[in-house]
C-alpha positions as CSV (number, residue, x, y, z in Angstrom):
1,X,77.4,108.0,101.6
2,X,79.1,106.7,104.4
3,X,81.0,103.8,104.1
4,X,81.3,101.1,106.6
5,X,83.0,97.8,106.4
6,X,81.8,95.9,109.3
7,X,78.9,95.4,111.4
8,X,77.6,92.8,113.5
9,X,73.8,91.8,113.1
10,X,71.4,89.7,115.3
11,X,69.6,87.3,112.7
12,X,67.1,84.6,113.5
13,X,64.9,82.5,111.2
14,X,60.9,82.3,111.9
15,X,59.3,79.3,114.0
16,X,57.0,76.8,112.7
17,X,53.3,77.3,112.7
18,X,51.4,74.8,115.6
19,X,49.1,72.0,114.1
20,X,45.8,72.2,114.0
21,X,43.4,70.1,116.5
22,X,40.6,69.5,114.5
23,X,37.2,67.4,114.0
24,X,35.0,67.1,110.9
25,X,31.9,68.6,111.6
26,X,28.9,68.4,108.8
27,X,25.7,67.1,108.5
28,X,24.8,64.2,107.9
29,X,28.0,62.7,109.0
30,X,28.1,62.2,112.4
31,X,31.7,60.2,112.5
32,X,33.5,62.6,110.5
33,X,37.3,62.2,112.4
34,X,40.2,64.5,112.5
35,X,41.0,66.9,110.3
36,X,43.4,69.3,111.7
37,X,45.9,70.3,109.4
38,X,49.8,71.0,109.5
39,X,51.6,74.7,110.5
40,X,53.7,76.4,107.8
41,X,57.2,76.0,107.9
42,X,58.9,79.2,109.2
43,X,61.1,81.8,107.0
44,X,64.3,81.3,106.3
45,X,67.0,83.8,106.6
46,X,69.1,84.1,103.3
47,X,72.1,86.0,102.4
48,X,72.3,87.2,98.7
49,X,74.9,89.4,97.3
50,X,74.2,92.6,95.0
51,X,76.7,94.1,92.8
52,X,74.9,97.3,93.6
53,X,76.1,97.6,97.3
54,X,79.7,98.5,98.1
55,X,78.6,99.3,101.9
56,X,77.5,97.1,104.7
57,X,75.8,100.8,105.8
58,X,72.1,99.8,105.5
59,X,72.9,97.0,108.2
60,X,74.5,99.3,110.3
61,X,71.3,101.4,110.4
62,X,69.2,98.1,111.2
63,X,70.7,95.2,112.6
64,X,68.4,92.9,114.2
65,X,66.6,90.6,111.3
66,X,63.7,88.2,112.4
67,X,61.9,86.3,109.2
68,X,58.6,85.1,109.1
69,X,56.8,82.5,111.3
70,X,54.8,80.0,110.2
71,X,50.9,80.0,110.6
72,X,48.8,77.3,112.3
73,X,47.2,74.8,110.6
74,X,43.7,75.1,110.0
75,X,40.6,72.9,109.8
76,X,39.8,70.8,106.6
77,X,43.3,69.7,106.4
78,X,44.2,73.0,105.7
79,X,48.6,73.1,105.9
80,X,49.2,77.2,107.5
81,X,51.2,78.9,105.3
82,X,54.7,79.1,105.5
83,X,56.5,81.9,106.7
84,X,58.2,84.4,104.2
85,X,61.9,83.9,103.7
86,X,64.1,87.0,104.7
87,X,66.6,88.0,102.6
88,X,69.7,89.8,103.4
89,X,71.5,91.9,100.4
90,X,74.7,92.5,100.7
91,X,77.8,93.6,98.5
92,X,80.2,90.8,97.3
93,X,83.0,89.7,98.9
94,X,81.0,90.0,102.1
95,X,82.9,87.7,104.9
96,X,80.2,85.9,107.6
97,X,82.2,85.1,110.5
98,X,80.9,84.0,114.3
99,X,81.7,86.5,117.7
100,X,85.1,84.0,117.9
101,X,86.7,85.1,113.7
102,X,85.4,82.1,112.7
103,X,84.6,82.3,109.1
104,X,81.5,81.0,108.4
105,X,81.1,81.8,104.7
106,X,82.9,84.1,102.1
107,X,80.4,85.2,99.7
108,X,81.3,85.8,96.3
109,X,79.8,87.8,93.2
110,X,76.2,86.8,92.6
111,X,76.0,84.5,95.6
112,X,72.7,83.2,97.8
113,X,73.4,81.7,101.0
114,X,71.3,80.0,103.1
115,X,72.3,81.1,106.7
116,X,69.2,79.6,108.8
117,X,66.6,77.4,108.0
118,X,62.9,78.0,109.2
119,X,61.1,76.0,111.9
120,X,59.1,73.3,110.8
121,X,55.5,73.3,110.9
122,X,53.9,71.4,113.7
123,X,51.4,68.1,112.9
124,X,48.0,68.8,112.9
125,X,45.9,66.2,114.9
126,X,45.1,64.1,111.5
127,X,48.5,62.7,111.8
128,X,47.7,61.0,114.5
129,X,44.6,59.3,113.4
130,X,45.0,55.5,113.6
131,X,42.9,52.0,113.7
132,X,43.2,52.4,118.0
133,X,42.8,56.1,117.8
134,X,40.2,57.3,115.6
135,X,39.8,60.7,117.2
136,X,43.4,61.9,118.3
137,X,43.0,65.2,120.2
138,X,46.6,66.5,120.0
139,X,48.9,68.5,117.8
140,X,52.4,69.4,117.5
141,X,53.6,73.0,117.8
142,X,55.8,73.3,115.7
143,X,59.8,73.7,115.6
144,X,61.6,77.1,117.1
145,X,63.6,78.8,114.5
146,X,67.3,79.4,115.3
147,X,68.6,82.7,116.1
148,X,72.4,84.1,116.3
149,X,74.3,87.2,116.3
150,X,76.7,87.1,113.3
151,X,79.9,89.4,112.2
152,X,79.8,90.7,108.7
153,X,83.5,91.9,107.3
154,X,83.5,93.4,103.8
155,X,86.4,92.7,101.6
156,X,85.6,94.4,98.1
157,X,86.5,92.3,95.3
158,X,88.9,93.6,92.6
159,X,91.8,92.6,90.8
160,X,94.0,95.1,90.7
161,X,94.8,97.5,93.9
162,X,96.3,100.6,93.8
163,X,98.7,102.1,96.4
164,X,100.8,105.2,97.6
165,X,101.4,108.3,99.6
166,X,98.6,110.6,99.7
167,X,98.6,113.0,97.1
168,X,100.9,110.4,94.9
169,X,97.9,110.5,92.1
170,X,96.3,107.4,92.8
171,X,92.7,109.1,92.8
172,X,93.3,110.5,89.3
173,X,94.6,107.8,87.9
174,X,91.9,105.5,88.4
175,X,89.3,108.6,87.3
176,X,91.7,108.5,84.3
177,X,91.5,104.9,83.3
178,X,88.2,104.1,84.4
179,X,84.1,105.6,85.3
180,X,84.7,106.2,88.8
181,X,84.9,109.4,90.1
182,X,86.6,109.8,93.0
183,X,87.2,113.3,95.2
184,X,90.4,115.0,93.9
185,X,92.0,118.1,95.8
186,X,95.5,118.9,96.0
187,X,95.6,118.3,99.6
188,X,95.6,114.8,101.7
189,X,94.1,112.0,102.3
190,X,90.9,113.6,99.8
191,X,90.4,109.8,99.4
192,X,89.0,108.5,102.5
193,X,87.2,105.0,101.5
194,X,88.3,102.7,99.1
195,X,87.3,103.1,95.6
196,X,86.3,100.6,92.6
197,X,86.7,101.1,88.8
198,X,86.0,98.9,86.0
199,X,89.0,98.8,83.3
200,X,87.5,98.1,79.3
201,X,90.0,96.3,77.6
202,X,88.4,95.9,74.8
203,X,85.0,95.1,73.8
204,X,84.5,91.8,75.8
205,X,87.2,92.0,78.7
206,X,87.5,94.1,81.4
207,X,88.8,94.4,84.9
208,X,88.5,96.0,88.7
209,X,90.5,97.9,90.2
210,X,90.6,99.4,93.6
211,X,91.9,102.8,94.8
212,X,92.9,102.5,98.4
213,X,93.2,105.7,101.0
214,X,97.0,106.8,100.9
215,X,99.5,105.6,103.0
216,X,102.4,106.6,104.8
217,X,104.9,105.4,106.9
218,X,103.5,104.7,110.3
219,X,100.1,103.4,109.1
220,X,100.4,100.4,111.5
221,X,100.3,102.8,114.6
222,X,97.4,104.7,113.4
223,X,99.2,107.3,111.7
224,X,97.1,109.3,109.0
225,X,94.5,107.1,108.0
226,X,96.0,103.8,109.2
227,X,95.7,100.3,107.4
228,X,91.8,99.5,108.4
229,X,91.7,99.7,104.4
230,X,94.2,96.8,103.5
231,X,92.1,94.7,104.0
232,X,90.1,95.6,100.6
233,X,93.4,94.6,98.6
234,X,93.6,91.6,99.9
235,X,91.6,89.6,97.3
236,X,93.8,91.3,94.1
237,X,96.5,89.8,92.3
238,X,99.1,92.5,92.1
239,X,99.2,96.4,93.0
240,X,99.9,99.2,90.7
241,X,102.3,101.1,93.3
242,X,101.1,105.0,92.0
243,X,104.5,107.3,93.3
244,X,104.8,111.1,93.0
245,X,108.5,112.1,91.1
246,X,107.3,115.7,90.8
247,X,109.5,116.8,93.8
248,X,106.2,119.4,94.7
249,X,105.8,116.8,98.4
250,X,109.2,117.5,99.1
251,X,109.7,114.0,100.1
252,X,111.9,111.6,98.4
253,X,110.2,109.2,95.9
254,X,112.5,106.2,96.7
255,X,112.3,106.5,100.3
256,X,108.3,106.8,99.7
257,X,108.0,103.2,97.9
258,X,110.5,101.7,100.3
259,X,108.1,103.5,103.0
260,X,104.9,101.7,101.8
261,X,106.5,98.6,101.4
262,X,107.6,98.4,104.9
263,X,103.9,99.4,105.7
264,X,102.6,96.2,103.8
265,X,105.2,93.8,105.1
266,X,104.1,95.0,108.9
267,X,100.4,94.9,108.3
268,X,100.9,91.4,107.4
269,X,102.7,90.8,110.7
270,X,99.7,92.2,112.2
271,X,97.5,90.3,110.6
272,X,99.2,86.9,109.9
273,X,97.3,85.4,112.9
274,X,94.3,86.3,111.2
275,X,91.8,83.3,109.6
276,X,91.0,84.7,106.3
277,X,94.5,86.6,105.8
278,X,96.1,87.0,102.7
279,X,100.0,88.8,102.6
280,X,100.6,91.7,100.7
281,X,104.0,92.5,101.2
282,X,104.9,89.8,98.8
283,X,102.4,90.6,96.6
284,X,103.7,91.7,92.7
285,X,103.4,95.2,91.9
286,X,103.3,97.9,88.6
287,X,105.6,100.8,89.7
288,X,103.9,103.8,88.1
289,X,106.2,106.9,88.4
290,X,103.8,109.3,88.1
291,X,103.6,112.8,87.6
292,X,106.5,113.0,85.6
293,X,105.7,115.4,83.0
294,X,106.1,118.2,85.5
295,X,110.0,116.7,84.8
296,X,112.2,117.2,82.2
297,X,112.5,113.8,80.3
298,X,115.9,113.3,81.1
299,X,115.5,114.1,84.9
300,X,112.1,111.6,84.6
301,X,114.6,108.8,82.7
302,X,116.6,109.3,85.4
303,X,114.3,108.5,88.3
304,X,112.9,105.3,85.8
305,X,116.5,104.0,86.0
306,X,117.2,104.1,90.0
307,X,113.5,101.9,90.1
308,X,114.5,100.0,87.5
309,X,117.6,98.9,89.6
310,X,115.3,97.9,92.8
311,X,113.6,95.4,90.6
312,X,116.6,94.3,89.2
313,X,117.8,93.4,92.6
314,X,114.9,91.1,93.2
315,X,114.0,91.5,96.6
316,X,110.6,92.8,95.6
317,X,108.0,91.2,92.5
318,X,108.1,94.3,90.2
319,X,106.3,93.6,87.4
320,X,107.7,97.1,85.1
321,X,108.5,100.2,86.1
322,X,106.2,102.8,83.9
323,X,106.8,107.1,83.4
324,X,103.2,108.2,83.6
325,X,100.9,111.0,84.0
326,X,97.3,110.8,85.0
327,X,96.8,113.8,84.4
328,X,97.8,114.4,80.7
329,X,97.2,110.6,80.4
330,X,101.3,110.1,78.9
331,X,101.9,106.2,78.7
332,X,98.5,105.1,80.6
333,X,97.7,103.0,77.5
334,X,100.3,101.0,77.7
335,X,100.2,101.4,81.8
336,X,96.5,99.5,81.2
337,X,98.1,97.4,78.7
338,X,100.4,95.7,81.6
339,X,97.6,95.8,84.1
340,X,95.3,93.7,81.7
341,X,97.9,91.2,80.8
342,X,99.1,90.7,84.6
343,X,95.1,90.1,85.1
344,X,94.4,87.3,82.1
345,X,97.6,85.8,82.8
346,X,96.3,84.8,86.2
347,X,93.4,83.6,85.1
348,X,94.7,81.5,82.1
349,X,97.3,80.3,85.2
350,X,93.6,79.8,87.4
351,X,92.5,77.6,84.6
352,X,95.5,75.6,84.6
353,X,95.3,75.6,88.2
354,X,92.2,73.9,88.4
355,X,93.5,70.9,86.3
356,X,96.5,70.8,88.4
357,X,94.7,71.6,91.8
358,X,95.8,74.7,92.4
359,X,93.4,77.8,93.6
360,X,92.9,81.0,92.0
361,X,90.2,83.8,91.5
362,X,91.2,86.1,89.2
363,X,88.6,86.5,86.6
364,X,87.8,87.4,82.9
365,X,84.2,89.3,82.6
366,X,82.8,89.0,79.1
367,X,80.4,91.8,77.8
368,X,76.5,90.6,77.9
């Protein structure tokens, strides 16, 4: 399925059913009055996120949305009926914005958003009834509904994202650690759309994580893929930077995370300007060396000790430096192990930031 991450979609909310001009007619009464009754309130159009969507593709397909209009009112006092509400599913972490960025809202996991109210319904001619004007001929029509053209951004929600060269393992790892299923070849860029996986803990906690297309240096010009991806790691915590020490690219493992890194630091450049922005080149990371049992151990130690010296240095937030292998699955347990207490730490640090009045959104699912 193809996967698209923005679209913009002409929406507009239903009018409001006309009154109803209306006299009493029976038998036997021959001064029966008004009795037209009100029109229906129109639909609303309503926003509501689904877990189950990790596309905005359907809108893509169809994007003009009009709901329901209200009917007219009706003799007897008889109110139309109101128009149907139309609701719009998307995935979470949807962004609303107007044509000028603006956001309008960010909508989060099991979120429903009223966008545009319906039209309300006209006054049928019994409103008007009064001691001077016992048989009031007039009606309202009813309010318009409102209509706009909106721009929807999706940024998926996760709390780990997972970055490096093409080919550095990233796909594999998160197929390793996780249910998703990703493409895996041993040729480039195979990813070519984000990817989410959920990470059991244990039996009530559990995390996201998101495999992003591979990098390399040049991104911000459009090289390879580009960045138009970043975008989906903006919402996580920390990275796990995945890097291939096998030697089988050819290229130089240090000079690949230093690479990437310069990648993130000018995407934010790019993209500082930007509303809704969130750096990443400051972000922490997980170095995961990975690959390395196609290494002796003492060539893989080796490697380990010339990353362990960048985060000594301190000019970038490394977390650990791990030897891994998605493959045969060497040290991913204790790989997961760091992930998931980098995760609850920021959200026992969220909690503590809401007493304090500090933000944060990292969260803790519990098992139903």
């Amino acid at each position: 399925m193809k996967f698209i991450d923005e679209v913009t979609i002409e929406v507009a909310s239903g009018k409001g059913g006309p009154g109803c001009v209306s006299f009493r007619r029976e038998k036997y009464v021959p001064r029966g009055g008004p009795d037209g009754g009100d029109g229906g309130r129109g639909g609303n159009i309503v926003f509501k996120t689904s877990s189950r969507l990790h596309s905005l593709l359907d809108l893509k397909i169809k994007n003009k949305y009009h709901a329901e209009d209200g009917e007219r009112g009706r003799s007897q006092n008889r109110t139309g009926r109101d128009g149907s509400d139309l609701t719009i599913a998307v995935p979470p972490g949807t962004i609303i914005k107007d044509l000028g960025g603006h956001i309008i809202r960010d909508l989060g996991l099991n979120e429903e958003y009223l966008f545009l109210a319906g039209g309300i319904g006209g006054k049928g001619n019994t409103f008007y009834k009064s001691s001077v004007n016992q048989a009031p001929d007039i009606a309202q029509k009813g309010m318009p509904g409102q209509s706009t053209t909106v721009h929807l951004e999706l940024k998926l929600i996760a709390d780990v994202g997972i970055v490096g060269y093409p080919n550095a393992g990233k796909s594999t790892l998160i197929s390793a650690i996780s249910a998703a299923r990703p493409k895996i070849a041993d040729y480039p860029f195979t990813t070519l759309t984000p990817n989410l996986g959920v990470v059991r803990v244990d039996d009530e906690a559990n995390f996201i994580v998101a495999d992003m297309p591979g990098l390399i240096k040049g991104a911000h010009e459009g090289h390879g893929l580009g960045i138009q991806f970043l975008r989906h790691i903006e919402r996580t915590k920390f990275f796990v930077h995945v890097i291939d020490i096998s030697g089988v690219s050819g290229r130089d493992p240090i000079q690949d995370f230093k690479d990437i890194n310069a990648e993130l630091k000018l995407y934010d450049k790019a993209m500082r300007e930007r509303e809704d922005f969130s750096p990443l080149g400051t972000r922490a990371q997980i170095v995961a060396l990975n690959k390395a049992d196609v290494l002796s151990p003492q060539e893989a130690e080796k490697l380990s000790e010339k990353f362990q010296k960048i985060k000594s240095a301190g000019k970038l937030d490394i977390v650990e430096v791990v030897l891994i292998s998605a493959v045969t699955r060497m040290n991913l347990a204790r790989l997961v192990k760091l992930m998931g207490e980098k995760v609850f730490n920021e959200k026992n640090e969220k909690g503590k930031g809401q007493a304090t009045g500090k933000a944060g959104d990292v969260r803790k699912r519990k098992k139903d």
